[in-house]
C-alpha positions in Angstrom: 21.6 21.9 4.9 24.0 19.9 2.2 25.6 16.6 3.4 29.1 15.5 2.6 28.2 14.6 -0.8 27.0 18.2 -1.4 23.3 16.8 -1.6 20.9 18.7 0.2 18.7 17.3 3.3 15.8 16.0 0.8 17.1 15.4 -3.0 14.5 15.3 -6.7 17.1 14.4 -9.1 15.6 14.7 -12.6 14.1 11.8 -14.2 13.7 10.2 -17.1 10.4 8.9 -18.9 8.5 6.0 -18.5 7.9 3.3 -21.2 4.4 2.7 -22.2 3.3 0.0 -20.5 0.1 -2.1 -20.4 -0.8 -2.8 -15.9 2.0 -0.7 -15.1 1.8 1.8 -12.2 5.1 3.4 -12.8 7.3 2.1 -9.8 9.9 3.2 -11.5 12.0 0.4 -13.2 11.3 1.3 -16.6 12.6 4.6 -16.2 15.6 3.1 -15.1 18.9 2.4 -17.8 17.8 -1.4 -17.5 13.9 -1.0 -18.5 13.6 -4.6 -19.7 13.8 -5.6 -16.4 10.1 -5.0 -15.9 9.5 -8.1 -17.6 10.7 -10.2 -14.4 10.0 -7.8 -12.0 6.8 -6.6 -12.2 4.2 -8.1 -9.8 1.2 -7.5 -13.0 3.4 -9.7 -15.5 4.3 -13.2 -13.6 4.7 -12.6 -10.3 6.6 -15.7 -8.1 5.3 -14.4 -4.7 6.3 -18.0 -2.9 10.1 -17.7 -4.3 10.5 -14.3 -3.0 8.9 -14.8 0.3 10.9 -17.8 0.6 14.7 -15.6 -0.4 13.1 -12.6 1.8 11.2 -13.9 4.6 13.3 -17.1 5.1 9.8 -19.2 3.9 7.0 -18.6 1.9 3.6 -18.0 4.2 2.2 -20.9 5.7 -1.3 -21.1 5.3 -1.9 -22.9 8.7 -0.3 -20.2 10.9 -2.3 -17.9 12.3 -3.3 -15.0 9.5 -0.3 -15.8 7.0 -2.7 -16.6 4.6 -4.3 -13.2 4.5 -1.2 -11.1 5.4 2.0 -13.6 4.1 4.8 -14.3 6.8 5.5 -12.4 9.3 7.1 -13.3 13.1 4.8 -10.6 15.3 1.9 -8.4 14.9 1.6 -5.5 17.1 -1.0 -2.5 17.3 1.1 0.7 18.2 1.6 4.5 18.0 3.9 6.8 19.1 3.7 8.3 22.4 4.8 12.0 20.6 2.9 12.0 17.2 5.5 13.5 14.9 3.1 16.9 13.3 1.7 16.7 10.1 2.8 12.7 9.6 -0.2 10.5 9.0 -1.6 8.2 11.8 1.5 9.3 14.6 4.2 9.0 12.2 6.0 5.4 13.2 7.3 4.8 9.0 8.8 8.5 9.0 10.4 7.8 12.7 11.6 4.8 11.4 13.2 6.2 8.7 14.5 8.9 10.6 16.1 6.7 13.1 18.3 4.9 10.5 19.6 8.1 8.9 20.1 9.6 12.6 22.3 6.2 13.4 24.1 6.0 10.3 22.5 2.9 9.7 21.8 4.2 6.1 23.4 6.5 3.6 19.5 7.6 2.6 16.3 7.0 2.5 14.2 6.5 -0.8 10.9 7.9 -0.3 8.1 10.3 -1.1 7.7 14.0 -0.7 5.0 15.9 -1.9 5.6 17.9 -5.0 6.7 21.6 -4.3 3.5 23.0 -6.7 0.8 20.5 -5.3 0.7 18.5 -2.2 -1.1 15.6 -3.2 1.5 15.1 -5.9 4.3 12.4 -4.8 7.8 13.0 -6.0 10.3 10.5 -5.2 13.1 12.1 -3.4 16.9 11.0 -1.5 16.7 12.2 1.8 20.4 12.2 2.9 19.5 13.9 6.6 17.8 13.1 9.6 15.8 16.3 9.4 14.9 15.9 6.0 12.2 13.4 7.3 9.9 16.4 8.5 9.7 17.0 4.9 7.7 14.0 3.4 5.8 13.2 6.5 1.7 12.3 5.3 -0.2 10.7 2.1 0.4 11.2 -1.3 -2.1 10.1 -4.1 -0.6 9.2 -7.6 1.7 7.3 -9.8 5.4 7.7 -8.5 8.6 6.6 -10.0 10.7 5.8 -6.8 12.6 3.1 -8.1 14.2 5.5 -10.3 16.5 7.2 -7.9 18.0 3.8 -7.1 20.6 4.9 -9.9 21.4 8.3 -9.1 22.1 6.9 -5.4 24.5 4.0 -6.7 26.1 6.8 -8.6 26.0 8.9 -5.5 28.1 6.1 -3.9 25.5 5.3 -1.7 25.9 1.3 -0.4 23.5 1.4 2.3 19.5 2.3 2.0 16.2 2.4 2.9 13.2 2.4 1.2 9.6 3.4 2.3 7.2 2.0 -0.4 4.2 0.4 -1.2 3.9 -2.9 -2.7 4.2 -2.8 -6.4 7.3 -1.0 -5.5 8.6 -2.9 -3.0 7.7 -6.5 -4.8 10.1 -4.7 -8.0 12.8 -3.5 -5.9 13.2 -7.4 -4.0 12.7 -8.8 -7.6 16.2 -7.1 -8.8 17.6 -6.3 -5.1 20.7 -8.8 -5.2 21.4 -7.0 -8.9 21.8 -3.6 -6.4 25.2 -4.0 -5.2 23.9 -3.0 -1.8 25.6 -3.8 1.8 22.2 -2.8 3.1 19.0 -2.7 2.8 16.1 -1.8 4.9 12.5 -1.8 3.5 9.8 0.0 5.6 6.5 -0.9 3.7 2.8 0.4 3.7 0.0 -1.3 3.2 -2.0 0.2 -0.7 -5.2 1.6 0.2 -5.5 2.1 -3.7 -4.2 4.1 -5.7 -6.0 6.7 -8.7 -4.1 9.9 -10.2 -3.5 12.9 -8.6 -5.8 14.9 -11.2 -8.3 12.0 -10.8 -8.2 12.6 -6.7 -8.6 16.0 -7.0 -11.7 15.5 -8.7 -12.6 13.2 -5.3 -11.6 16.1 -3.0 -14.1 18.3 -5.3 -16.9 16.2 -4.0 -16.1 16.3 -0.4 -16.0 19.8 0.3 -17.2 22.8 -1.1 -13.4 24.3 -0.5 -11.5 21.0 -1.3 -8.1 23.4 -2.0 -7.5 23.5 1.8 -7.8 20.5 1.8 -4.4 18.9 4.0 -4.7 15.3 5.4 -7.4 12.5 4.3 -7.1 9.6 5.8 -9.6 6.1 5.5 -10.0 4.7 9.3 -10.4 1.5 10.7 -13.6 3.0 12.1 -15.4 3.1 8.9 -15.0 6.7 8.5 -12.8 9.0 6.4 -11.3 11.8 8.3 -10.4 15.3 6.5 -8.0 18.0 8.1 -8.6 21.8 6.7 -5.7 24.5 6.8 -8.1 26.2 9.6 -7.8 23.5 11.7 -11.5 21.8 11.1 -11.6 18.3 10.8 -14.4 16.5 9.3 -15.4 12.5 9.4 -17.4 11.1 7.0 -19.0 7.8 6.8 -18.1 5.3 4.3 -21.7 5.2 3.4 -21.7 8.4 2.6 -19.0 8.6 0.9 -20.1 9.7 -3.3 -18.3 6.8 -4.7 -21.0 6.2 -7.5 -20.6 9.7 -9.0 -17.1 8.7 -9.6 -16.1 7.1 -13.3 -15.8 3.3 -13.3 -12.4 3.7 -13.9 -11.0 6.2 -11.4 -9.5 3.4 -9.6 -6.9 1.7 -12.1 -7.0 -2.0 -13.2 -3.5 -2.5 -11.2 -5.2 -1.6 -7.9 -8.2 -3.6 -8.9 -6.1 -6.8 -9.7 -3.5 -6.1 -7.3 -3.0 -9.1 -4.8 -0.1 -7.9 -1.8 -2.3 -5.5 0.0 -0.3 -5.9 3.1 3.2 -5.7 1.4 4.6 -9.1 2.4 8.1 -8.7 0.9 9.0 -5.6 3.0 11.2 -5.8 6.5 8.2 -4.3 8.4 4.7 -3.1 7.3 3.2 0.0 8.7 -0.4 0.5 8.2 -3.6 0.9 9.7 -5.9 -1.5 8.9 -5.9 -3.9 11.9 -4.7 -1.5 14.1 -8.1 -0.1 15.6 -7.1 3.6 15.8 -3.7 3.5 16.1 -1.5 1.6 13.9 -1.0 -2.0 12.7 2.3 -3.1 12.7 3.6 -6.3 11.0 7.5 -7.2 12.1 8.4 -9.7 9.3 11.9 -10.9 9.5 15.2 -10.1 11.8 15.6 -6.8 10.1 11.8 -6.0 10.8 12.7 -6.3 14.4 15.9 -4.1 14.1 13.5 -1.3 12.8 11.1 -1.9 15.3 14.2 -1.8 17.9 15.2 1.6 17.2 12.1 3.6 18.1 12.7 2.5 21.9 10.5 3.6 24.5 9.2 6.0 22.0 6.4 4.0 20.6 3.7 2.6 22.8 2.4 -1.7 21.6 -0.3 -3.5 22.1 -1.6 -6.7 20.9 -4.4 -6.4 18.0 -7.4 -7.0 18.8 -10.4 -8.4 16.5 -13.8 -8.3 16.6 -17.4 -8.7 14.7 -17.4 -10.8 11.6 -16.3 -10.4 8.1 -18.5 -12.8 5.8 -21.8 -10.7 5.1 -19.1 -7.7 4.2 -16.9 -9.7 1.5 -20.0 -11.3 0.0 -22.1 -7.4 0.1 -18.9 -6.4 -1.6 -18.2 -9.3 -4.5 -22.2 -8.5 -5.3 -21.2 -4.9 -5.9 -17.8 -5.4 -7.7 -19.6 -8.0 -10.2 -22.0 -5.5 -10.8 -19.6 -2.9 -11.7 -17.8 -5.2 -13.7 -20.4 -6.1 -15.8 -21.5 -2.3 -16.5 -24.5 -1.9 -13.9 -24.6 1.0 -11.6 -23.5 -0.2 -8.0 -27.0 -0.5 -5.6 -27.3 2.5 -3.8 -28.6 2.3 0.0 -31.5 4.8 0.6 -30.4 8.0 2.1 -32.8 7.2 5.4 -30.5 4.2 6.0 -27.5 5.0 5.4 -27.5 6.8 9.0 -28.5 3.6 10.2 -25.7 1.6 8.8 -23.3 3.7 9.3 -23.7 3.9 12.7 -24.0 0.4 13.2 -20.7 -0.6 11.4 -17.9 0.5 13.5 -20.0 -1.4 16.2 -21.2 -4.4 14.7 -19.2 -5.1 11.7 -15.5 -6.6 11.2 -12.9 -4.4 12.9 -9.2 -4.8 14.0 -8.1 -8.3 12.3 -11.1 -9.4 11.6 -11.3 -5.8 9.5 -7.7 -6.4 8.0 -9.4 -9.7 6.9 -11.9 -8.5 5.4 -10.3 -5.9 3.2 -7.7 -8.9 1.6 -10.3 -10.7 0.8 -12.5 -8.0 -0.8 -9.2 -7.4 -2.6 -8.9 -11.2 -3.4 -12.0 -11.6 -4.9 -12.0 -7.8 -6.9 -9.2 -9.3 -8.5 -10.7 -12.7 -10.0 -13.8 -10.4 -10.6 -11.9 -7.7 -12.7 -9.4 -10.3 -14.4 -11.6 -12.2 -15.9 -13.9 -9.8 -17.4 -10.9 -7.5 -18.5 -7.9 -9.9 -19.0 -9.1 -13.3 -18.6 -5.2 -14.6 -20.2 -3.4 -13.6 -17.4 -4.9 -15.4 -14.3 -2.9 -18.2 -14.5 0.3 -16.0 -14.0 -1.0 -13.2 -11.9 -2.8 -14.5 -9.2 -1.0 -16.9 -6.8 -2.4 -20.0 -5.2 -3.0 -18.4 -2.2 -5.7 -15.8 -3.3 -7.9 -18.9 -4.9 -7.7 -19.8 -1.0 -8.9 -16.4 0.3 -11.9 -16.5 -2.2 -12.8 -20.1 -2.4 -15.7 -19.1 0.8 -17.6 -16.6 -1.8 -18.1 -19.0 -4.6 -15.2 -18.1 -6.7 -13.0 -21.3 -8.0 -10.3 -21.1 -10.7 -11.6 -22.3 -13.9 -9.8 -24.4 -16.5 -6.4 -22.5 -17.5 -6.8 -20.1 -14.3 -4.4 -21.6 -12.0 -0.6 -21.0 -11.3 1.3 -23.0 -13.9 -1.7 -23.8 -16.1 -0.3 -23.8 -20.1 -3.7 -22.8 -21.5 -5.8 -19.7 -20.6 -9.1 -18.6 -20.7 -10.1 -16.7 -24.0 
């Protein structure tokens, strides 16, 4: 079905090519008639996270309130799902509702999001989608580098005043960067929290080592409960321990320096953030400014809330985890647990470790202090602009304290 423009339901307009870029995970910008841009709105060049949480937010996070340290402003915190799970969405599908909701309202012209590419399912390919049904099409999880900031042109060309965008955050900290350039009358941006990111070919070869017939392969999802959850096409599902998981036969650099230095896991400049991580089961959902609560507003009685709980305690995790990333950063194979215990652990964690906030927690941190760790071994010149004052905060518990040069605003860098 076409819309008025003569768009179908879900739209791939053709896109150009992306500069080579050092840090860059392809959000898009540089594919864009205006690639220079990148240079102020990329969060891995000099990011100003304070300013924009200040023109977004209405204030920068305040430290002393609550969890704004770990996950930046935000005015409530919910743990929710939705009464119907939408099929095949991940979790029950709240982000694609969402999304869904505007388009069915009118509140939007369309929706800038991902859809999985037509030849390979994993693959994301940003897409319009310019109907309400469209939706059904690019429900679940896609694992690669996607250019979604791209098809902001074609939808200003389009006509198109009024959008929303479903990203995650080195998108969504690009698009606020250059959003009052946009010429927009609205904009409504619906963000997910970045479990990390690797290529698609590079995630294949993951899905090769979890299954002896990784090709049916359809939904993988990293829980809360320290487990990772696989879906078949014959309707088996599979959970598999973190513990168990075969992360050292994968090659040091499967993950990509941007998701190792990347410091907005829980996507503080979007209207409303839609993860999992302190959601404990169901999801997590943080309602960040007025037009947060409008999204929120829209599912009705549809979605069920809660408040998150928390429980166990995170220290003995981050520090385990800092040992292993400065390890792997200095080119020694991480320790691996004997098979006889991992059983042991792995039962014990959901019970006894961090979980719900306390879990959420956890991960910022262990992505607070993967970032020091990683940036100074591989790019020790750009602490000083990429990492804010805040993240010194989050690490300044395990031992880690910025150096000479290291700081925000510091003139000289390390060597």
């Amino acid at each position: 079905m076409a819309d008025a423009r003569g768009l179908p339901a879900v739209w791939a307009p053709s896109l150009g090519p992306a500069a080579s870029r050092g840090l860059c995970t392809d959000c898009g910008i540089s594919r864009t008639a205006e690639p220079n841009r990148c240079g102020t709105a990329c969060q891995f060049i000099k990011p100003d996270y304070p300013a924009l949480e200040a023109r977004v937010q209405g204030r920068p996070r305040d430290p002393a309130a609550g969890d704004e340290l770990f996950f930046g402003p935000f005015r409530q915190m919910l743990r929710a799902s939705l009464k119907s799970p939408l099929p095949d969405a991940q979790w029950t599908g709240i982000a694609t509702r969402i999304a869904q909701r505007l388009l069915e309202t009118g509140a939007v012209d369309a929706v800038l999001t991902m859809a999985p590419d037509p030849h390979d399912r994993w693959r994301p390919q940003p897409v319009l989608v310019t109907k309400p049904e469209g939706m059904a099409q690019v429900r679940g999880m896609r694992m690669g580098y996607a250019p979604l900031l791209a098809l902001l042109e074609p939808a200003r060309e389009m006509g198109f005043k009024r959008l929303a965008v479903i990203g995650i955050p080195c998108q969504v900290y690009a698009l606020r960067a250059i959003e009052q350039e946009l010429g927009l009358e609205r904009l409504y941006v619906i963000g997910t929290p970045c479990s990390d990111n690797t290529t698609t070919e590079r995630f294949h070869d993951f899905l090769a080592l979890l299954a002896e017939d990784p090709d049916t392969i359809i939904y993988l999802e990293f829980r809360a409960d320290y487990h990772v959850e696989l879906r078949f096409t014959s309707g088996q599902v599979k959970e598999i321990p973190f513990l168990k998981l075969p992360i050292s036969l994968l090659p040091p650099d499967f993950f990509p320096l941007t998701c190792r230095t990347c410091v907005d896991y829980t996507n503080v400049l979007s209207d409303i953030t839609v993860g999992y991580m302190g959601g404990q089961g169901e999801q997590w959902l943080l309602v960040r400014n007025e037009r947060g609560a409008e999204l929120l507003e829209l599912l009705g009685d549809e979605v069920k809330l809660a408040a998150p709980g928390s429980a166990g305690k995170r220290h003995s995790a981050v520090k385990g985890f800092l040992a292993n990333v400065e390890r792997a950063a200095g080119g020694l194979p991480l320790r691996r647990m004997p098979d006889w215990l991992r059983g042991i652990v792995g039962w014990l964690m959901p019970r006894i470790g961090p979980r719900g906030l306390e879990f959420a927690r956890a991960r910022v941190e262990m992505k607070a202090v993967e970032t020091i760790v990683h940036l100074r071994r591989e790019h020790p010149r750009r602490l000083h602009n990429m990492v804010p004052a805040h993240v010194w905060s989050l690490v300044a518990g395990y031992g880690l304290a910025p150096a000479s040069g290291e700081q925000p605003g510091d003139r000289n860098s390390n060597t």
